[in-house]
N, C-alpha and C positions, 0 to 999 in steps of 0.2 A: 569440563572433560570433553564434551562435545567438540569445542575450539579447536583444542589441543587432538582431536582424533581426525577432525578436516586438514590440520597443517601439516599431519602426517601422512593422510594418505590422497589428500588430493596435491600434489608437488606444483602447480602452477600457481593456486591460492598459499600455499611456502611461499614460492618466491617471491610472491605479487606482495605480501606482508611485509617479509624481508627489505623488499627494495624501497617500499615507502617511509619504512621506521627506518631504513639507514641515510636517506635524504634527510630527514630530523636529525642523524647523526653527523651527517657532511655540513650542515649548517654548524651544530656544534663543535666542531672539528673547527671551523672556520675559526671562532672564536676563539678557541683554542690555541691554533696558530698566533694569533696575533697576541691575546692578553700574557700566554706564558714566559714569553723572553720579557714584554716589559715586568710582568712579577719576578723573575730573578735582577732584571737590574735594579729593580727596589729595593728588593733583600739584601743587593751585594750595596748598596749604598749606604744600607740603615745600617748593614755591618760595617761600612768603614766607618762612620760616623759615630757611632758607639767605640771603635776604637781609637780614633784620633781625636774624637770630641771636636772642641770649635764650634763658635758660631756660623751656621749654615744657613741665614734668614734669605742670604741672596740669592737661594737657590729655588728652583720653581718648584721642588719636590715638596708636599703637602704629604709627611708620612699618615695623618689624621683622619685623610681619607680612607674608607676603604676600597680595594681592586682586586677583584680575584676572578676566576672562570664566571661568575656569577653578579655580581655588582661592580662598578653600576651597569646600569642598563646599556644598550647599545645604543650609539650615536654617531651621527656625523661627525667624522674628525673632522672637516669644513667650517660648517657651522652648527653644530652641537645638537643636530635635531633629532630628540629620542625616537627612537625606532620603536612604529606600532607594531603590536601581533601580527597585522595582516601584512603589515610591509616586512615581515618575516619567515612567511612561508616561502619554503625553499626554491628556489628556480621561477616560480611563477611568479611571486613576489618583484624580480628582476625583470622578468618578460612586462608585467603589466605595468614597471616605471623605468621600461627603457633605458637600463641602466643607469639611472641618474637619482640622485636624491630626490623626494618629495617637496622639500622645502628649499632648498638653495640650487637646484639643477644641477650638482657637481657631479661627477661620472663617478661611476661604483665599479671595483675593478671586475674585470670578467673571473676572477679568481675565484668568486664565492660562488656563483654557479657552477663553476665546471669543476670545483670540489665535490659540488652537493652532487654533479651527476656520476665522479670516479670513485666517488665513496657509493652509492648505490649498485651501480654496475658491479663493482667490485666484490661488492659480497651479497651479490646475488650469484656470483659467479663461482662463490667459497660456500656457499648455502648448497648452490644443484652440486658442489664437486664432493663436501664431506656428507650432505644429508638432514635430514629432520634428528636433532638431539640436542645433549646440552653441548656435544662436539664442536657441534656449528656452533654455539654460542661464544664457548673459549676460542677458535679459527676468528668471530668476528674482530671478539675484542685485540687479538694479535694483530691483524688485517688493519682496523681503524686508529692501535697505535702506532703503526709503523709507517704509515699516511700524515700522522700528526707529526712524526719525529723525521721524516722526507722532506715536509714542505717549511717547518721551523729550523731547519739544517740547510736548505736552500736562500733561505731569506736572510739568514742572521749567521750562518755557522757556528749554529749552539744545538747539541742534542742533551736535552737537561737530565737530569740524575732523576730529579722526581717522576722521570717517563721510564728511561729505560733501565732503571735499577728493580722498580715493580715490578718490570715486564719480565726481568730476568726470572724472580723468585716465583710470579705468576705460573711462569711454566713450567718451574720445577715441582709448582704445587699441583699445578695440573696434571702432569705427568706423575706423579706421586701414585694418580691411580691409573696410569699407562694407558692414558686417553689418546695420546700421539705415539708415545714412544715409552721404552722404558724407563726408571728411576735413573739407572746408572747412566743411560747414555744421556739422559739429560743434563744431568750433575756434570758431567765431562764434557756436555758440551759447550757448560756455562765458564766451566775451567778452561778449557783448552782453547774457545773465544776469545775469553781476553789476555790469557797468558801468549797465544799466537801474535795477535797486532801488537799488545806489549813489548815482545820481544825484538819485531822487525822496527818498532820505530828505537828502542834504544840503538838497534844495532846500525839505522838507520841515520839516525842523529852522531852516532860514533864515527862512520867514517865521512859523513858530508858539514859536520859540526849546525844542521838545522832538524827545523819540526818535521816531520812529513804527515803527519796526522796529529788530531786532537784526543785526548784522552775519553770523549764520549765516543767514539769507532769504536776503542775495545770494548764498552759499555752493550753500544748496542749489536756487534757481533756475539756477545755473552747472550745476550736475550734472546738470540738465534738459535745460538746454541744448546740453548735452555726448552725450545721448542721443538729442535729440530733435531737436535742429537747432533753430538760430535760429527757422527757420520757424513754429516752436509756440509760443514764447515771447509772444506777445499774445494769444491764447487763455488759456496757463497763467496767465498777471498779471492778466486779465479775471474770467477764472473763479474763481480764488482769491479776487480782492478781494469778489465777488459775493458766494460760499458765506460764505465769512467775516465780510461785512459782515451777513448775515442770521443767520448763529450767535453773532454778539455782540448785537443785537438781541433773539433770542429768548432768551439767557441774562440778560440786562436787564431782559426780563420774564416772563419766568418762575421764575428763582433770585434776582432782586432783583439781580444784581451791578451794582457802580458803573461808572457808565461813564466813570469817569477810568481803572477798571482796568485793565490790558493783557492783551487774548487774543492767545494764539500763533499767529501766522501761518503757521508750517512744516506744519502737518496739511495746511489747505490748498493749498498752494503744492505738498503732493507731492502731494495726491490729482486737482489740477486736470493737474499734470505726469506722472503715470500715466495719465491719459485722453489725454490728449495723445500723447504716447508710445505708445497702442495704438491708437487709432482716427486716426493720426496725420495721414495720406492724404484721408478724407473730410473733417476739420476744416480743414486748409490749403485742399482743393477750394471747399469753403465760404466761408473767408473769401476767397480769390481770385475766387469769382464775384459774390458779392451785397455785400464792402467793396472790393473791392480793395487790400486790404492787403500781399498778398504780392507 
């Protein structure tokens, strides 16, 4: 109880908490990122495989093993060198082997550190904006998976079901006791998310006869919606297409890529849905006075 009475009322020992447990977090997040696209291409193989049968020996696939968030341990994709505890504390772990493996000197991407310090920052910043309660608790867990489903939508362009289908009903459950927002608007806004992107890409696909987005967009604009109330969802579709349509641009010219290529939609779709979701009140205020949208 004592704990629990300092993280309340002294706010700098909050954040200072906060920011250390969410560096444990952005290390796991890290793993995250990377084991969950290979655990669905497992899944989607062991399912084709079950249904076409055939002998499959040629294949380097060991379904016998197990793989999950959790086993096996972490290793050098180089040379297979398990990773100690202490070569696993977050950011410092990196600082004291110089970016490079202990065992075979191979370089460690700068990727896990600067996760482990925007997952920190990040909800220390969602800790001082909502406050000491279980509020903050449900804002992190929103916060850290829309980080997980950002940087696995950048790498792979896959936003997986088993991330943002949770997240959808999380927030309607959360919302259940009007912790964000009310029942209905969350319900609506977990409807009106994906029936919106649904709509525009049929309509989309109808007169240009292609994709323009993947079916996890509606998914995890529902999850938005689910958190954020319908209310925010033309802000978050607004702001995303914006961001997005200016980072495909300056990757068009600046990296050369073709612009038939397909960028991921989901980074932005959470990052416009995380603004939304915090600054939620003065965005809806705004667009209610100067569109009249709401």
């Amino acid at each position: 109880m004592e704990l629990i009475t300092l993280l309340r009322e002294n706010t700098l020992f909050f954040l200072t908490v906060v920011g250390l447990f969410s560096l444990l977090v952005g290390s796991f997040l890290n793993a995250a990122i990377y084991r969950i696209p290979i655990m669905l291409q497992q899944g989607w193989r062991e399912e084709c495989e079950e249904l076409f049968g055939g002998d499959h020996s040629d294949t380097n696939h060991d379904s016998s093993k197990k793989f999950n968030l959790f086993i096996p341990r972490s290793q050098c994709p180089h040379c297979g060198h398990m990773i100690t505890a202490i070569e696993n504390i977050p950011v410092i772990s990196y600082l004291f082997l110089k970016g490079k493996c202990s065992s075979c000197k191979t370089g460690i991407s700068i990727q896990y550190p600067l996760v482990e310090l925007a997952t920190a920052a990040i909800s220390v910043f969602v800790a001082w904006k909502v406050g000491f309660g279980w509020q903050t608790l449900a804002a992190l867990i929103f916060t850290w998976t829309l980080i997980t489903l950002s940087l696995i939508d950048a790498k792979t362009m896959l936003l997986p079901d088993n991330l943002t289908i949770p997240l959808m009903w999380l927030g309607i459950v959360v919302n259940y006791q009007e912790i964000f927002i009310d029942l209905r608007s969350s319900v609506l806004g977990a409807m009106i998310g994906y029936m919106s992107l649904w709509s525009l890409f049929h309509l989309f696909k109808l007169i240009t006869g292609k994709e323009g987005m993947g079916y996890g967009d509606f998914k995890i604009l529902a999850a938005i919606g689910a958190w954020a109330g319908w209310q925010i969802l033309p802000f978050t579709i607004f702001a995303a297409s914006l961001v997005g349509a200016v980072a495909g641009i300056l990757m068009i010219v600046l990296k050369g890529q073709k612009e038939s290529q397909p960028i991921p939609f989901g980074p932005w779709l959470a990052l416009a849905g995380f603004v939304g979701f915090i600054w939620r009140e003065p965005i809806i205020s705004y667009m209610t006075n100067y569109f009249g949208l709401i």
